[in-house]
Backbone as CSV, one residue per row, in Angstrom:
resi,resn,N_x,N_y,N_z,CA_x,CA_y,CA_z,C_x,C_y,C_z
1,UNK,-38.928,-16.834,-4.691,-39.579,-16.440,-5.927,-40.964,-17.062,-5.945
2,UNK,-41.837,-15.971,-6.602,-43.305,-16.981,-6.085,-43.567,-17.737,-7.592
3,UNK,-44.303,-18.607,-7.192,-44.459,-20.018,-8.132,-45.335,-19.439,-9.474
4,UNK,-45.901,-18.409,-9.648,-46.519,-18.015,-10.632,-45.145,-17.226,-11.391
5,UNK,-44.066,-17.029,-11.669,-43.098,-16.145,-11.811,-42.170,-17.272,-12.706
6,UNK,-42.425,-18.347,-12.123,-41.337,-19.535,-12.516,-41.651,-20.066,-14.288
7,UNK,-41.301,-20.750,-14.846,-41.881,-21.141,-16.180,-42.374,-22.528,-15.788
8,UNK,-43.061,-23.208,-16.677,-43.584,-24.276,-16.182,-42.357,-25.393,-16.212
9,UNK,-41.644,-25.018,-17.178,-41.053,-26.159,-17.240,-39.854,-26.108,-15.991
10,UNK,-39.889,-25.458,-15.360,-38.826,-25.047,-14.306,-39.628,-25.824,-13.024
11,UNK,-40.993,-26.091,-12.804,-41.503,-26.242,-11.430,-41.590,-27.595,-11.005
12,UNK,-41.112,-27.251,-9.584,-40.559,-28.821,-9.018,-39.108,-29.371,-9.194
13,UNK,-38.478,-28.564,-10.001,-36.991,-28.997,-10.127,-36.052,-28.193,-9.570
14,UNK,-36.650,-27.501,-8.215,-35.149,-27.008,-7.736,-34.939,-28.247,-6.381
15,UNK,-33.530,-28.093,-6.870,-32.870,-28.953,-5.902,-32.049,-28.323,-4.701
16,UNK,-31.951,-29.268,-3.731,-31.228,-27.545,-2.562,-29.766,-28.447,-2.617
17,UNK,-29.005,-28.205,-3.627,-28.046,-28.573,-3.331,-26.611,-27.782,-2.726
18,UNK,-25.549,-28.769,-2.492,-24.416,-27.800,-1.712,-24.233,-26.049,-2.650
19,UNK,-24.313,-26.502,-3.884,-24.257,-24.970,-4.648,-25.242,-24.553,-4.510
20,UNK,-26.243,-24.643,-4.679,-27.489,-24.127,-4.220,-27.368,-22.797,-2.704
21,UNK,-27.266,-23.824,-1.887,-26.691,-23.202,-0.533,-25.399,-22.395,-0.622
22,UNK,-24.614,-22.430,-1.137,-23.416,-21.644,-1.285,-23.800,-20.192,-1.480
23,UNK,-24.666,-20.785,-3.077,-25.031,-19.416,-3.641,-25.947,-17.988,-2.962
24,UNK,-26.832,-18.821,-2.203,-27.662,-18.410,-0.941,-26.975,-17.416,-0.173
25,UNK,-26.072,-18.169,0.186,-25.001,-17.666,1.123,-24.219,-16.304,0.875
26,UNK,-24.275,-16.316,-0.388,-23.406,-15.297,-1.241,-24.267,-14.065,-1.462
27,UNK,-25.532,-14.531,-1.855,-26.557,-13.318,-1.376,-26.738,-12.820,-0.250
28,UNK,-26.767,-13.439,0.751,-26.545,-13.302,2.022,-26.021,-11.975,2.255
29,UNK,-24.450,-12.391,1.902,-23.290,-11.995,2.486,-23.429,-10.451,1.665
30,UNK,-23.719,-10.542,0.274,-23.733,-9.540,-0.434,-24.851,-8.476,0.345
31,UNK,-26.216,-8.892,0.657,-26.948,-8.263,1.863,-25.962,-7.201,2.572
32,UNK,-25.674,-8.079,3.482,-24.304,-7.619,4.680,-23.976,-6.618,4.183
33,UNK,-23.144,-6.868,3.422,-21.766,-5.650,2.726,-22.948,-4.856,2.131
34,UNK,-23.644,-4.740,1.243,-24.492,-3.178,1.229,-24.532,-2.713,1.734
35,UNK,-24.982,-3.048,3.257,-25.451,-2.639,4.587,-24.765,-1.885,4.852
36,UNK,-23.458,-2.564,4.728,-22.259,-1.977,5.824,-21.711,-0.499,4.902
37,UNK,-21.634,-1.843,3.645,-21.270,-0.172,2.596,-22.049,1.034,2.792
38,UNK,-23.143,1.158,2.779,-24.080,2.302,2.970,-24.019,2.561,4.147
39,UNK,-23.920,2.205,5.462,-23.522,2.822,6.465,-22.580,3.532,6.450
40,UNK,-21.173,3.063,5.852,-20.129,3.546,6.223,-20.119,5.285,5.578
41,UNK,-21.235,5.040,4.254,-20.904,6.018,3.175,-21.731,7.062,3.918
42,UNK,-22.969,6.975,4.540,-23.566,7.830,5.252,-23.153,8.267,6.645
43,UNK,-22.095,7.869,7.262,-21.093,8.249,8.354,-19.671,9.338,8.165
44,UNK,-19.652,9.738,6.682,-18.758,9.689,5.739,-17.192,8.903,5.849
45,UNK,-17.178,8.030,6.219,-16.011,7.128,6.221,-16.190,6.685,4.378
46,UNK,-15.822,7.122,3.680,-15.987,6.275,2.117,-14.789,5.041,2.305
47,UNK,-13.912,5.474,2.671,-12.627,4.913,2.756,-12.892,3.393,3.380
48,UNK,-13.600,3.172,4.464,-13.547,2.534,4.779,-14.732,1.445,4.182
49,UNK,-15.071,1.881,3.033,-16.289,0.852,2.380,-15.581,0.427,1.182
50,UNK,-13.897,0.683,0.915,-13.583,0.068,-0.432,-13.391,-1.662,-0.079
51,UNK,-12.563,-1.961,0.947,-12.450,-3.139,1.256,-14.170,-4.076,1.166
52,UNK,-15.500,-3.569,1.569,-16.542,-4.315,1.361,-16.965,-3.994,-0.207
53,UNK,-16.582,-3.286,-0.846,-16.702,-3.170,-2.117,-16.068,-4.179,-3.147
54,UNK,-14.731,-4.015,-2.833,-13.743,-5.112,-3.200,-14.470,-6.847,-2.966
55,UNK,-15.089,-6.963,-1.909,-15.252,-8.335,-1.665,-17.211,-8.144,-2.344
56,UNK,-17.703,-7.548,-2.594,-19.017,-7.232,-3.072,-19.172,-7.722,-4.281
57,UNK,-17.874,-6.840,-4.842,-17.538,-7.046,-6.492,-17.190,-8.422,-7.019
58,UNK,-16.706,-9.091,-6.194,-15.898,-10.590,-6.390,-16.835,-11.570,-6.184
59,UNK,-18.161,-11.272,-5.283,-19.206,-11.829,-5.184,-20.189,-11.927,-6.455
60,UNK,-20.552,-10.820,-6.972,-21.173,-10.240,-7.890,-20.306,-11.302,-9.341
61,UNK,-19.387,-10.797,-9.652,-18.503,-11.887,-10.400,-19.083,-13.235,-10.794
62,UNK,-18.845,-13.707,-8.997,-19.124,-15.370,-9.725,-20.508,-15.441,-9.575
63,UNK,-21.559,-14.948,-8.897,-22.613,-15.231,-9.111,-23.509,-14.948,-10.624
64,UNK,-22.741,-13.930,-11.584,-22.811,-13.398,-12.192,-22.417,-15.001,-13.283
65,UNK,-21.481,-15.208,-13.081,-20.665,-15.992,-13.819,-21.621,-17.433,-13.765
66,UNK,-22.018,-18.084,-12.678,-22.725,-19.119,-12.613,-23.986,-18.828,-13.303
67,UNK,-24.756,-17.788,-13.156,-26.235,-17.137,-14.184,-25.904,-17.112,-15.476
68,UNK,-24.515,-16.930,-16.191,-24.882,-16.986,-17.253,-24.584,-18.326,-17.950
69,UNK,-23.491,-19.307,-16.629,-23.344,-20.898,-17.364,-24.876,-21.475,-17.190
70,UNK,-25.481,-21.393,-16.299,-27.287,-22.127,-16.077,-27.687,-21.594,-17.190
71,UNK,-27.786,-20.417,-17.555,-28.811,-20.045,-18.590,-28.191,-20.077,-20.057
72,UNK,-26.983,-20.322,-20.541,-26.556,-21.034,-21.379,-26.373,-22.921,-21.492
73,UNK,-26.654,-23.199,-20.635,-26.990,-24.582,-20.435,-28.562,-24.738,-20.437
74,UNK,-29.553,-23.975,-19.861,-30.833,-23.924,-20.042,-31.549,-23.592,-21.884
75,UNK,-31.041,-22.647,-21.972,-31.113,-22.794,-23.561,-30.836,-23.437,-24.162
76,UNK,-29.666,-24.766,-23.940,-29.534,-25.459,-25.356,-30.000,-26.842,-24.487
77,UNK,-30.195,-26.880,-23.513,-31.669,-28.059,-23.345,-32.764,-27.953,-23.806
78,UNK,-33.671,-26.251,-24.196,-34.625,-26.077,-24.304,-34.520,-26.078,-25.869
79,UNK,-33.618,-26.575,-26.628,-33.691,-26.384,-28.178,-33.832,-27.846,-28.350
């Protein structure tokens, strides 16, 4: 993310921690499985893109889930 995008009070405080990296990872992976999903769907195999869907969705979930504990924890620091 480029540094003009960030708020001020956000800059200099990311930390690379083990969740940090996890989460990374999870984008990553979510990368991947698009990939694969959209390959498969343009090969017409659909069938074979529910299983990366299934694990896409479960990704999506908790990353989903951790964005909204930070940013409910970010708001009631910022009050």
């Amino acid at each position: 993310m480029s540094v003009a995008l960030v708020p001020d009070w956000m800059r200099g405080k990311a930390e690379a921690n083990q969740e940090t990296i996890q989460n990374q990872r999870k984008l990553l992976e979510n990368d991947q499985l698009i990939c694969c999903i959209v390959e498969y769907q343009n090969k017409g195999r659909a069938n074979k893109c529910v299983q990366y869907q299934i694990v896409l969705h479960r990704n999506l979930i908790y990353l989903a889930t951790i964005a909204d504990a930070n940013s409910s924890s970010t708001s009631k620091a910022m009050k």
